[in-house]
N, C-alpha and C positions, 0 to 999 in steps of 0.2 A: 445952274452954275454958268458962269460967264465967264469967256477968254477971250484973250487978245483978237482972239479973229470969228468973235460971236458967241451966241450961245451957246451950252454945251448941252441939246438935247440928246433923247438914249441914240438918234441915228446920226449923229458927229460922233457918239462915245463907240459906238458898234463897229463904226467905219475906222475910227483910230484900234479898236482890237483887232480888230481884220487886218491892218495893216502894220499893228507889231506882230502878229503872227506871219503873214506875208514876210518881213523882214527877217523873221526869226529862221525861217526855212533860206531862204538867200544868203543872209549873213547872220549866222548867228552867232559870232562872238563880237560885231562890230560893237562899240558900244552905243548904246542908243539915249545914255542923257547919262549926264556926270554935276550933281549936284552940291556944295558944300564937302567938298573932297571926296564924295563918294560916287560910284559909276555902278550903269548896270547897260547888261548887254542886251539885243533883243533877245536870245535863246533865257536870260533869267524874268524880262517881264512876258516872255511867254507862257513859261515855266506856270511862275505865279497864276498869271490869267485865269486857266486852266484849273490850277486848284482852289484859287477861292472862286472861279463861277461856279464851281462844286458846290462850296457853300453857300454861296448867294442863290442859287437855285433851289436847293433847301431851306430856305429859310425866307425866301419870299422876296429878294431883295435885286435890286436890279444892278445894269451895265457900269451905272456910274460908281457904286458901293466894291462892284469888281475890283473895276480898274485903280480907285483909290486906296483900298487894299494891298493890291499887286504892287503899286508906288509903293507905299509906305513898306512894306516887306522888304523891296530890292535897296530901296534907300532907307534905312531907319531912322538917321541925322534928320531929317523929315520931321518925324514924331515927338521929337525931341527938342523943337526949336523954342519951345514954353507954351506961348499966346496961340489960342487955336485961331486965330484971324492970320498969325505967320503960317501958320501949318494949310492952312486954306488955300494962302495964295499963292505960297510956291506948288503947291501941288496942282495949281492953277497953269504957274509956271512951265509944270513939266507936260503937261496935258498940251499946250500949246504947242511947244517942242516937238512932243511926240508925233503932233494932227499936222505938223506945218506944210506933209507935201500933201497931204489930199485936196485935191481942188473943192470948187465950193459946193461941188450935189456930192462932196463924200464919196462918189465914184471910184477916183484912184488917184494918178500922181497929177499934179498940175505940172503943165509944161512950163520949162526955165528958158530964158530966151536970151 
């Protein structure tokens, strides 16, 4: 998978779960992406996370199968948009969004200056 700010290998998708859980303990009702009228907070994509890497773990499946889950649950209008190449990119979209403060080794927040 590919976004705005590179590839989305499993340690870009690891370091974005880390840090909607990070967010979700700090703030968890801020909202953390409002798509096609619908919002979700960190405390519900952590929520998610959490239960379907239950299932992804069971069933062999990795970070990325997670966290696109997790999306698609908090947001539904997602899954809904018809063409799976819409459904692709905005969830493209929101993956972006959600990774935008990790600097680029995934570490943690990039500085704002």
């Amino acid at each position: 998978m590919v976004g705005e700010y590179g590839p989305w290998e499993a340690a870009r998708l690891r370091a974005t779960s880390d840090e909607i859980a990070r967010r979700a303990q700090v703030t968890p009702t801020l909202t953390a992406v409002r798509v096609h009228g619908e919002s979700a907070t960190y405390r519900e994509l952590a929520g998610a996370l959490v239960r379907y890497g239950r299932v992804s773990d069971l069933n062999g499946l990795g970070v990325g199968s997670t966290i696109a889950a997790a999306i698609l649950h908090c947001l539904p209008r997602i899954g809904r948009l018809g063409e799976p190449m819409a459904v692709v990119h905005t969830v493209r979209q929101v993956l972006d969004w959600l990774a935008r403060d990790l600097d680029e080794g995934f570490g943690g927040l990039r500085a704002i200056g």
